[in-house]
Every structure is written in structure tokens, then in C-alpha cells.
C-alpha positions in Angstrom: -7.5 -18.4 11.1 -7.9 -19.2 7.5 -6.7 -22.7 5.8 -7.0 -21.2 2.1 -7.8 -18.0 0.7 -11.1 -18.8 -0.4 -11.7 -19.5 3.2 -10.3 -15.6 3.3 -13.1 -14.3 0.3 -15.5 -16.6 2.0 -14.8 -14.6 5.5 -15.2 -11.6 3.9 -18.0 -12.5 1.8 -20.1 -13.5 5.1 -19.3 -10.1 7.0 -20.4 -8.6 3.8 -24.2 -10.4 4.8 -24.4 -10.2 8.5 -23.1 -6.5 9.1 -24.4 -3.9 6.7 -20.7 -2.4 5.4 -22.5 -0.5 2.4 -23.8 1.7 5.1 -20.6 2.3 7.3 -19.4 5.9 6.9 -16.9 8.5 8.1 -17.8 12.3 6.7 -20.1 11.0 4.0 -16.9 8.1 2.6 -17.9 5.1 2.2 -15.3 3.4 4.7 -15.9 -0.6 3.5 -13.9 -0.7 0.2 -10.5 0.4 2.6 -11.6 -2.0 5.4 -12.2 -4.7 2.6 -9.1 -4.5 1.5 -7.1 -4.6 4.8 -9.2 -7.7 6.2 -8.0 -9.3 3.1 -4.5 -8.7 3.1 -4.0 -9.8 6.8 -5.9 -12.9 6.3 -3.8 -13.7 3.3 -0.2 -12.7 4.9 -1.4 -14.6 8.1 -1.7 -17.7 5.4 1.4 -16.9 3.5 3.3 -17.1 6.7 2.0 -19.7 8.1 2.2 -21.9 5.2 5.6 -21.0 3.9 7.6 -20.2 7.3 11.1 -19.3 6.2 14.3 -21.1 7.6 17.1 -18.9 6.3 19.6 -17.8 8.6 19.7 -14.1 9.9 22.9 -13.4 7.4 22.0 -15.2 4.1 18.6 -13.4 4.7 20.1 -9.6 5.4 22.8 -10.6 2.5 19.5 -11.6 -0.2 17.5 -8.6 1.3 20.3 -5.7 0.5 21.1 -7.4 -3.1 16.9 -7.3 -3.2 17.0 -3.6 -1.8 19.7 -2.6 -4.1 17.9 -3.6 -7.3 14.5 -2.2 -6.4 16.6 1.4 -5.1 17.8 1.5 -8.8 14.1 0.8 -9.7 12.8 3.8 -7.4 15.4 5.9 -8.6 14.1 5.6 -12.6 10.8 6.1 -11.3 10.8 8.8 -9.5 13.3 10.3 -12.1 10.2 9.7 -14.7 7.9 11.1 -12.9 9.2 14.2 -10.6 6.4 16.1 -10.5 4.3 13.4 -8.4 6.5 12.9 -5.9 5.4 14.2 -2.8 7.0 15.1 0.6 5.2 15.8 3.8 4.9 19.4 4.7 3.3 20.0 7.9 -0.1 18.3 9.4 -2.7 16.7 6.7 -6.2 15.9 7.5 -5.8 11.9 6.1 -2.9 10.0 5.1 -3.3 7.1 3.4 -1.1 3.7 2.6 -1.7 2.8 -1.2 -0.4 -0.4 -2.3 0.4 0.5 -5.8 -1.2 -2.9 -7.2 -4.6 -1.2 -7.2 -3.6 1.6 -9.5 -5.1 1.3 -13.2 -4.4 3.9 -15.9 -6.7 6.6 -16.3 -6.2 9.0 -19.8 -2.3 8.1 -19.4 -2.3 8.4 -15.7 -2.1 5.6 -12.8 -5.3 6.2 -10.9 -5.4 4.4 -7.6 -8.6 2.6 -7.1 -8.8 3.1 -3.2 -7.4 5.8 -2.1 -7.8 8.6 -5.2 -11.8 8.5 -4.6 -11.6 8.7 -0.8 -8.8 12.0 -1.4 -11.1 13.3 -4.3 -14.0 13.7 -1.7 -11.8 15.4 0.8 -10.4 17.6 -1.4 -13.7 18.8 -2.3 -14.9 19.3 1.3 -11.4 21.6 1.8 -9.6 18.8 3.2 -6.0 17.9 3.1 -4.8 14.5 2.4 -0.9 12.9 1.6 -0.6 9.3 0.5 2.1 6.7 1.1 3.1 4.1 -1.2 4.8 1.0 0.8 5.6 -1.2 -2.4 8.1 -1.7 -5.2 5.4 -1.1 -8.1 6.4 1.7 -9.6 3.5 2.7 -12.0 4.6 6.4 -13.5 3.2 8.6 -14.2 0.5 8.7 -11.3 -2.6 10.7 -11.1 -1.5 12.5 -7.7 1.1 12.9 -5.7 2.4 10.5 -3.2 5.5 9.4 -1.8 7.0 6.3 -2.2 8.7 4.5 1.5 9.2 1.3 0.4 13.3 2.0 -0.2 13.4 4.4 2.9 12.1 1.2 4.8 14.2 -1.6 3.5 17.5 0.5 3.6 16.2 1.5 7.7 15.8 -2.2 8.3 19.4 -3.3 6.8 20.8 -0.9 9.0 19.6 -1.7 12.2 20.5 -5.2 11.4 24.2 -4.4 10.6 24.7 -3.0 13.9 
């Protein structure tokens, strides 16, 4: 358990030194950068929670979560309008799926280009591969550089369901 998040980098940081990560790899990818990333992100939401535990009541917080759902489903909506031709569906078995996070995209000759995922799915393309990308957040950078399919609305609106029965 962390007390800050430079406790977090610092954790990170010191793997980075004892283990050699540049070195760990599936199929020729460099599998560090993803593993990086997820170690991060679970130390930090492990501090975020801890830190800032939430006391709202079960019905002010499904009531702030559908108003919150509603605005980001309008959001989605103009996305995915904007950019139709990236929006992806699953059509049978893929060799790799991958969760993007949307914040890591940067914009590549007029396209959003994600960081982690697009290089790992450029290198299985070229070896024949298949590969389908989810995007779990409400960062809607359009047009992206491939496909994927955004489940952030399909989540929320599954959660507010099963909480209004």
C-alpha cells in the first residue's frame, strides 16, 4: 500500500531496477510499457479510494450516476456520430483484445494514435494476427487511428439497471 503517488512512481521506479522489465516479452512485444501502466493505475485507484471514501447514500449516488450517464451517452453519441467509420464491433474470435484508456491517445497526422495499445496491434498485424480494442472511458478523442469500440456507456447504463431492480 502506497501513502502518495510518488510512493506509487517510486514503486514502480524500484521494480524498474531490481527485475529487468526491458527484457520481458511475449511474441517479440515488449510487454513492460502495458504492465507499467496497469501497476500504476491500481496503485493510484487503491490511493484515491482510500483517501477519499465516499459516504453518499445508495439513491443520491444511482440518482448523480444516471444524470452523469445521461450526459456522457449524449457525448458518445456525437462521437461516434463523428467518427463512424472507427467504430468497431466484435465479429467472432481475435487473437488480442486490448482495454485502451483513451487518455493515452495523442494525434498523429489528424488522427488519435493510442500510445499503448496501437504499437503492440501494429506488430500483430504484421505477424497475421488479429487484434480488437476496448475503450472503458468517457474521452472521446475522434477521429482515432483504428478501430475500437467504446463500453464505457454500455457499462454505466448495465450498472443503473441492475441497481433499479
Amino acid at each position: 500500500m502506497v501513502d502518495d503517488i510518488r510512493q506509487a512512481v517510486e514503486l514502480i521506479g524500484n521494480a524498474e531496477e531490481a527485475f529487468p522489465v526491458d527484457r520481458w516479452t511475449a511474441d517479440g512485444l515488449h510487454l513492460w510499457p502495458v504492465v507499467r501502466f496497469q501497476a500504476y493505475f491500481a496503485l493510484r485507484n487503491q490511493l484515491i479510494m482510500r483517501l477519499h471514501p465516499t459516504g453518499e447514500k445508495r439513491l443520491t449516488k444511482v440518482s448523480r450516476l444516471a444524470g452523469e450517464a445521461q450526459r456522457n451517452y449524449l457525448r458518445y453519441l456525437s462521437s461516434r456520430l463523428r467518427d463512424a467509420r472507427s467504430e468497431a464491433r466484435p465479429r467472432g474470435p481475435v487473437d488480442a483484445v486490448f482495454l485502451g484508456d483513451q487518455v493515452s491517445r495523442v494525434l498523429v497526422d489528424g488522427l488519435w494514435y493510442d500510445r499503448l495499445c496501437d504499437p503492440l496491434a501494429d506488430a500483430l498485424l504484421q505477424r497475421g494476427r488479429t487484434c480488437f480494442q476496448l475503450d472503458p472511458n468517457h474521452e472521446y478523442r475522434v477521429p482515432r487511428f483504428r478501430p475500437s469500440m467504446y463500453i464505457r456507456p454500455h457499462l454505466e447504463w448495465a450498472w443503473i439497471r441492475r441497481r433499479m431492480t
